[in-house]
C-alpha positions as CSV (number, residue, x, y, z in Angstrom):
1,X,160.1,137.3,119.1
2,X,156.5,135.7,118.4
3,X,156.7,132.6,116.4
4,X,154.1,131.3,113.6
5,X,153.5,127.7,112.9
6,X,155.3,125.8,109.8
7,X,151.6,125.5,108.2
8,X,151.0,129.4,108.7
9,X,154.1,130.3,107.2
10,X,153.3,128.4,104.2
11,X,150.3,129.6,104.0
12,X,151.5,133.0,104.1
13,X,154.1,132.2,101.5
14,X,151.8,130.5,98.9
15,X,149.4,133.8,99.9
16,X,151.8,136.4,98.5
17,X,153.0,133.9,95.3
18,X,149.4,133.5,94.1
19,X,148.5,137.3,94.0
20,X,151.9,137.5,92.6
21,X,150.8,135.7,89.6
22,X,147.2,136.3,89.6
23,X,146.9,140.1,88.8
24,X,149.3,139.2,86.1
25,X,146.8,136.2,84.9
26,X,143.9,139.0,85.1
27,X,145.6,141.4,82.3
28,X,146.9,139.0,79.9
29,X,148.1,136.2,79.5
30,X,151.6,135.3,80.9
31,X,153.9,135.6,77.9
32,X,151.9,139.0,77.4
33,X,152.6,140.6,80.6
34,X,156.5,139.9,80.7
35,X,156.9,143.3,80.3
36,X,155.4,144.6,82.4
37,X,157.0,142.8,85.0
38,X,160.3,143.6,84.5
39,X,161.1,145.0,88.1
40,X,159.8,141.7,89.3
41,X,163.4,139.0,90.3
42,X,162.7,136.5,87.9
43,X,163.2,133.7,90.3
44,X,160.8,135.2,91.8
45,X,158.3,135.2,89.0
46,X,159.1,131.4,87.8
47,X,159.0,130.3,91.7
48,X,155.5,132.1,91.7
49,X,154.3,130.8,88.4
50,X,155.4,126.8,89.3
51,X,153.1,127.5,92.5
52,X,150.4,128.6,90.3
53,X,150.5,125.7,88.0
54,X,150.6,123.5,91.2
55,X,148.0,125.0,93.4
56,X,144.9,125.6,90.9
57,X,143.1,123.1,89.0
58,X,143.9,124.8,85.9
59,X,140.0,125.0,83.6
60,X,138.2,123.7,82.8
61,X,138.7,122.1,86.5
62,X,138.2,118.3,85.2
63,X,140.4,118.5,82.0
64,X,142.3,115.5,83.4
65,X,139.7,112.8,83.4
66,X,137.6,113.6,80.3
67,X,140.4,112.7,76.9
68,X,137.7,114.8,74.7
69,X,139.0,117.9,76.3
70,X,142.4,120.1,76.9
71,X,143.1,122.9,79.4
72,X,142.3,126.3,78.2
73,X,144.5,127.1,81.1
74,X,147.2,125.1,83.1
75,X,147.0,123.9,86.2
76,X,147.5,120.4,87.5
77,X,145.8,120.6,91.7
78,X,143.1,118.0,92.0
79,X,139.7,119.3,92.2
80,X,138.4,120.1,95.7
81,X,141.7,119.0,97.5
82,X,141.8,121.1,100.9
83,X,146.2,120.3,101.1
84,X,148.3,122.0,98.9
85,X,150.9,120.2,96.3
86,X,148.2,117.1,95.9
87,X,148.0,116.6,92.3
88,X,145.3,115.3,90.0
89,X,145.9,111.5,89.1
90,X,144.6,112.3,85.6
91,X,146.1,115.4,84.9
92,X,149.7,114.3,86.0
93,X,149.2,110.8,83.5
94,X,148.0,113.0,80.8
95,X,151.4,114.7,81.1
96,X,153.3,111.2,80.1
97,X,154.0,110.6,76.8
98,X,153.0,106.8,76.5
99,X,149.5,107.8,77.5
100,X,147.3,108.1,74.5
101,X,145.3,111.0,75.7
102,X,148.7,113.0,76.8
103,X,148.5,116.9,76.0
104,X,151.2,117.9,73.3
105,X,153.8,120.2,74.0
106,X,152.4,123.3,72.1
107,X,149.0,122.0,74.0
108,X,150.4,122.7,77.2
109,X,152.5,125.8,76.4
110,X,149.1,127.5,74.8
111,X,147.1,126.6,78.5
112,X,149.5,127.8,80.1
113,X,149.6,130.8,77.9
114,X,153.3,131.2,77.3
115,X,155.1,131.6,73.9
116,X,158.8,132.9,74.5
117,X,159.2,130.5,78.0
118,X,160.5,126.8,78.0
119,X,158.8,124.9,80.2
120,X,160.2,121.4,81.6
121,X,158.1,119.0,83.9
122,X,159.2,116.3,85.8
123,X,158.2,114.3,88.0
124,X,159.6,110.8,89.8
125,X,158.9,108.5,92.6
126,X,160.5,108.7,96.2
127,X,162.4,106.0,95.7
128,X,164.2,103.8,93.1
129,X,163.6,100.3,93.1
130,X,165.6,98.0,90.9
131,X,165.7,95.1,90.2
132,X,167.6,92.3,88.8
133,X,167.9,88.3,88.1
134,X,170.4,86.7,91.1
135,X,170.2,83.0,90.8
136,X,168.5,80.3,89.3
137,X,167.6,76.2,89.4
138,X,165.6,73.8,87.5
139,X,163.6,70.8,88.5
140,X,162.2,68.2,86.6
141,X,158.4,70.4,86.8
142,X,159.5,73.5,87.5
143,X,162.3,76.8,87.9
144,X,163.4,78.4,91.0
145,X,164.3,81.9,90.2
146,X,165.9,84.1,93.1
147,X,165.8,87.9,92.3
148,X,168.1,90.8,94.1
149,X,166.1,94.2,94.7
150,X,167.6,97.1,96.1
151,X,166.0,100.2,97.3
152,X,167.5,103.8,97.3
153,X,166.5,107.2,98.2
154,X,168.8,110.0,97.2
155,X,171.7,107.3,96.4
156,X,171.4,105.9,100.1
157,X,169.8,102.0,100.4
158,X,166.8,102.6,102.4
159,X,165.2,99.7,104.5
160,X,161.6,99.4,103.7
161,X,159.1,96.4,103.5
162,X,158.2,94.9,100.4
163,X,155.2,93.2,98.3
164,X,156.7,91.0,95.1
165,X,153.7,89.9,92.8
166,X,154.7,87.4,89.7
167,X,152.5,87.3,86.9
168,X,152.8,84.5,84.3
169,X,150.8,82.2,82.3
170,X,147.8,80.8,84.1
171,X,150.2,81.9,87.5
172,X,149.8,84.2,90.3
173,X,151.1,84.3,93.0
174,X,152.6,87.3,95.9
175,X,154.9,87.3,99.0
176,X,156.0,90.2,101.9
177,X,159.6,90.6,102.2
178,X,161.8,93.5,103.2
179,X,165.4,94.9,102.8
180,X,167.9,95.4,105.3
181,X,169.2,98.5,105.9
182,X,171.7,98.8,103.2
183,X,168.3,98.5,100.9
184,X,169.2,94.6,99.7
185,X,166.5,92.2,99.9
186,X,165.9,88.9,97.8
187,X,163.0,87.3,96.5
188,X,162.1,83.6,95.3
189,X,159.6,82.3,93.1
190,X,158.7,79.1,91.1
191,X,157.5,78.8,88.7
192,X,155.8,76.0,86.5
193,X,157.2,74.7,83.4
194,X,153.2,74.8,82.1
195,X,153.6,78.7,82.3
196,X,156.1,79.3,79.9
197,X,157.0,83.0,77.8
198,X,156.8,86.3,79.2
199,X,156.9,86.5,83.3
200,X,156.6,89.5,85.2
201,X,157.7,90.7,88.6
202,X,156.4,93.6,90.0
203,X,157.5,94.7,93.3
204,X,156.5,97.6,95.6
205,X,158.1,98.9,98.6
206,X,157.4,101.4,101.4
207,X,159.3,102.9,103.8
208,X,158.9,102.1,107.6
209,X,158.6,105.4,108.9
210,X,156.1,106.6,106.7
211,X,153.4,104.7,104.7
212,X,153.7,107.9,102.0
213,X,156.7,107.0,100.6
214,X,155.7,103.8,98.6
215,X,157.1,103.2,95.3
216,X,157.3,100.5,92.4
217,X,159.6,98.5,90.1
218,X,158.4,96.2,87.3
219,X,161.0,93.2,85.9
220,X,160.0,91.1,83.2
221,X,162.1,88.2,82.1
222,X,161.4,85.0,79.8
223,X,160.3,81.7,81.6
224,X,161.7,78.5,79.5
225,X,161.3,80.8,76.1
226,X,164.5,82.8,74.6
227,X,161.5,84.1,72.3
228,X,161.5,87.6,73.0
229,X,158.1,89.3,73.2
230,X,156.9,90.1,69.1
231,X,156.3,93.7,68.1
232,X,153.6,92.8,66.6
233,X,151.4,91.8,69.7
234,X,152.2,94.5,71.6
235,X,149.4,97.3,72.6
236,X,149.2,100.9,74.3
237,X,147.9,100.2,78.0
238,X,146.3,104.1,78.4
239,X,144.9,104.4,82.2
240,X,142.6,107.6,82.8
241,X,139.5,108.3,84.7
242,X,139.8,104.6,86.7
243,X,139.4,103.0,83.3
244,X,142.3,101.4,81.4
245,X,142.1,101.7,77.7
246,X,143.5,99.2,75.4
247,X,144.4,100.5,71.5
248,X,146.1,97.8,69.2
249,X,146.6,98.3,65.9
250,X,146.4,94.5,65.7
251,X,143.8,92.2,66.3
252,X,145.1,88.7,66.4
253,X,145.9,88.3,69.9
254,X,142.7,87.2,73.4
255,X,143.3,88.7,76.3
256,X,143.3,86.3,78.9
257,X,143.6,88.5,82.4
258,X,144.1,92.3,83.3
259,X,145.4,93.1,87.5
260,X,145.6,95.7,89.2
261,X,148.7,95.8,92.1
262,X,149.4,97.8,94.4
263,X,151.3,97.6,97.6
264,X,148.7,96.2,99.7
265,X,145.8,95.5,97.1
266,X,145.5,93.5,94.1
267,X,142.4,92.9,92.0
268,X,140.9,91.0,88.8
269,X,139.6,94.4,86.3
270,X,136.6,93.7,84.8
271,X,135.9,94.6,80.8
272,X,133.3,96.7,80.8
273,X,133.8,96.8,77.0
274,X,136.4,95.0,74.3
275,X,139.3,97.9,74.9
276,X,138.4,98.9,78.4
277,X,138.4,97.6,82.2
278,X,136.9,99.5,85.3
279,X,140.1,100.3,87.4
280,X,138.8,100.3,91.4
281,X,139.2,103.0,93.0
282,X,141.0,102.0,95.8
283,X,142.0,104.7,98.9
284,X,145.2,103.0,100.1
285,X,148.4,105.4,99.6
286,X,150.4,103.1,97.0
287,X,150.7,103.8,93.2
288,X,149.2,101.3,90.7
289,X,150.2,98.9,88.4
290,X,148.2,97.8,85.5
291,X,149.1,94.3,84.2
292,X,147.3,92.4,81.1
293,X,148.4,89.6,79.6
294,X,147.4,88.6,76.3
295,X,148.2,85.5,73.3
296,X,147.8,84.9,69.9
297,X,148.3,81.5,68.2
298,X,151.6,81.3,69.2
299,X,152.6,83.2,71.8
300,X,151.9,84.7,75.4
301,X,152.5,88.4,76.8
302,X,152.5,91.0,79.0
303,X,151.7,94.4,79.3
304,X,152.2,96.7,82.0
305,X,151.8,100.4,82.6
306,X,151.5,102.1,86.2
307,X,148.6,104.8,87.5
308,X,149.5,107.8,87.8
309,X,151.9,107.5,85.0
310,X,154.6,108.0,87.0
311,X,158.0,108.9,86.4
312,X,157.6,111.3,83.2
313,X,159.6,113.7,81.2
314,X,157.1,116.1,79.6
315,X,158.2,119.6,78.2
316,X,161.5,121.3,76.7
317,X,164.6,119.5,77.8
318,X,167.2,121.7,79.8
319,X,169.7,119.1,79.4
320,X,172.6,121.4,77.5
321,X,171.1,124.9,78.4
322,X,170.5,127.2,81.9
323,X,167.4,126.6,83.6
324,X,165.1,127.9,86.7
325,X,164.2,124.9,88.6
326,X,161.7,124.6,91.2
327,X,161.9,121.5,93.3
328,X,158.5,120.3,95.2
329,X,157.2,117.6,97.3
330,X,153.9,116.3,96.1
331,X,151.0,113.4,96.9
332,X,149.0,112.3,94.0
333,X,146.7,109.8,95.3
334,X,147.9,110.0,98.6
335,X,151.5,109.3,98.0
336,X,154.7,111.4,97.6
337,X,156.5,112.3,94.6
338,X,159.5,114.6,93.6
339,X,158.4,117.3,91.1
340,X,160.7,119.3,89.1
341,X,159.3,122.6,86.9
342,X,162.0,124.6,85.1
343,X,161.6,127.4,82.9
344,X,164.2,129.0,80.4
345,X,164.7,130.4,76.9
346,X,162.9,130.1,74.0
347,X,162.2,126.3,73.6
348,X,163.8,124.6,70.4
């Protein structure tokens, strides 16, 4: 019996799903041709219409990095990618809610020209890293705090290698550790008594076998202040297009330094105006973390928001109905990420 590579197989497989859905795309659009494709398995159809969505730039082909414009069709493939499943970083962020260019729900639902489909979207990192507050002592200048982090994939402690950065005021400061193989590894810092109010730990980790799997968690705890951080001086961190956008409805409050992490990177922005900073566009295969701290008269904080914007809920929720749910492994920016579409009913 001949045999045929895993890449030809897929090739051959994507092959048959995109004609699938593209002589339905050149009649109508897809809520207007579900009649006529009645004798098709609807499995099949939903299967062939998440590859769609994940193998074609959608148009136009840069909707993702340019916030003036939405998709007059849906598709989230970065432009000029010769692999399959690699995702735009801008058109995947723009999908998350807490950015403040994210499409709307009727927004994507029109692009993707559907009308009597639910459509769900997620999509989550690798691995889960969490964190938490172990132990800690005080000197006379200073606190020693120890922190716990534990690493899982699938509900399974994975060993990986880590990179802890602490952020606090006028402190900065980053160590390697790893976890064992039950995924438990602990971290120490001190900090200064001079560098009071919000701290933040942001740690990444990345699996030994494969430099792909890298993933974040972000822990932010008070540092000789029971003052939790006000409302009031908080603002939307908005990354697209390697620029991070600041938008505050306040104006009271100096920002004093913005960072960019990431596992093996880390890097002063620079403003190129009052609300924005030039985000580098670095090639290594780690998500991004965006930190900026900021004051007012009284008090010191953080901000933090990742790049891509990733994990995100966007679309209908399935959570109490049936679903049809495609489950792919993707790379935006180099690294891997679990992506969930599921289609249904009429959305709510």
């Amino acid at each position: 019996m001949p045999t045929i590579s895993i890449d030809t197989f897929f090739a051959c497989t994507l092959m048959v799903s995109v004609v699938i859905i593209s002589s339905i795309l050149l009649t109508g659009t897809l809520n207007a041709q579900m009649a006529s494709v009645k004798d098709l398995n609807q499995d099949e159809y939903f299967r062939a219409l998440s590859e769609y969505v994940l193998l074609n730039t959608g148009a136009p082909a840069n909707w993702g990095s340019d916030s003036t414009i939405g998709p007059s069709s849906f598709g989230l493939a970065k432009q000029g990618s010769l692999r399959s499943y690699e995702l735009d970083i801008d058109k995947t962020s723009r999908l998350n809610s807490q950015n403040a260019f994210a499409l709307t729900y009727p927004e994507i639902l029109t692009a993707a020209g559907l009308s009597d489909i639910a459509l769900g979207i997620s999509i989550s990192q690798m691995m889960n890293v969490s964190i938490s507050l172990s132990a800690n002592s005080t000197s006379p200048q200073s606190v020693m705090y120890t922190f716990r982090i534990s690493v899982s994939q699938d509900g399974a402690g994975v060993e990986t290698s880590l990179h802890c950065y602490t952020v606090a005021r006028n402190f900065l400061s980053d160590s390697y550790n790893s976890t064992s193989a039950d995924g438990t590894g602990y971290f120490d810092v001190e900090l200064p008594n001079a560098s009071n109010g919000t701290a933040l730990l942001v740690v990444f980790a990345r699996a030994f076998q494969d430099s792909r799997i890298t993933a974040y968690g972000v822990y932010s705890f008070q540092h000789l202040s029971s003052q939790s951080q006000p409302e009031d001086t908080t603002f939307n961190l908005s990354p697209l297009n390697y620029t991070l956008f600041l938008n505050s409805a306040y104006s009271n409050f100096t920002v004093e330094n913005c960072y960019a992490f990431s596992y093996g990177y880390q890097s002063n922005l620079t403003a190129t105006s009052n609300e924005t900073y030039a985000i580098p566009t670095i090639s290594e295969t780690s998500p991004m973390v965006l930190v900026t701290s900021a004051s007012n008269a009284s008090t010191y904080f953080i901000n933090w928001t990742d790049y891509p914007q990733v994990p995100l809920e966007a679309g209908a929720d399935f959570q109490n109905s049936e679903s049809y749910a495609f489950s792919y492994l993707v790379t935006i920016k180099g690294t891997l990420y679990n992506l969930v579409l599921r289609f249904g009913g009429i959305s709510p």
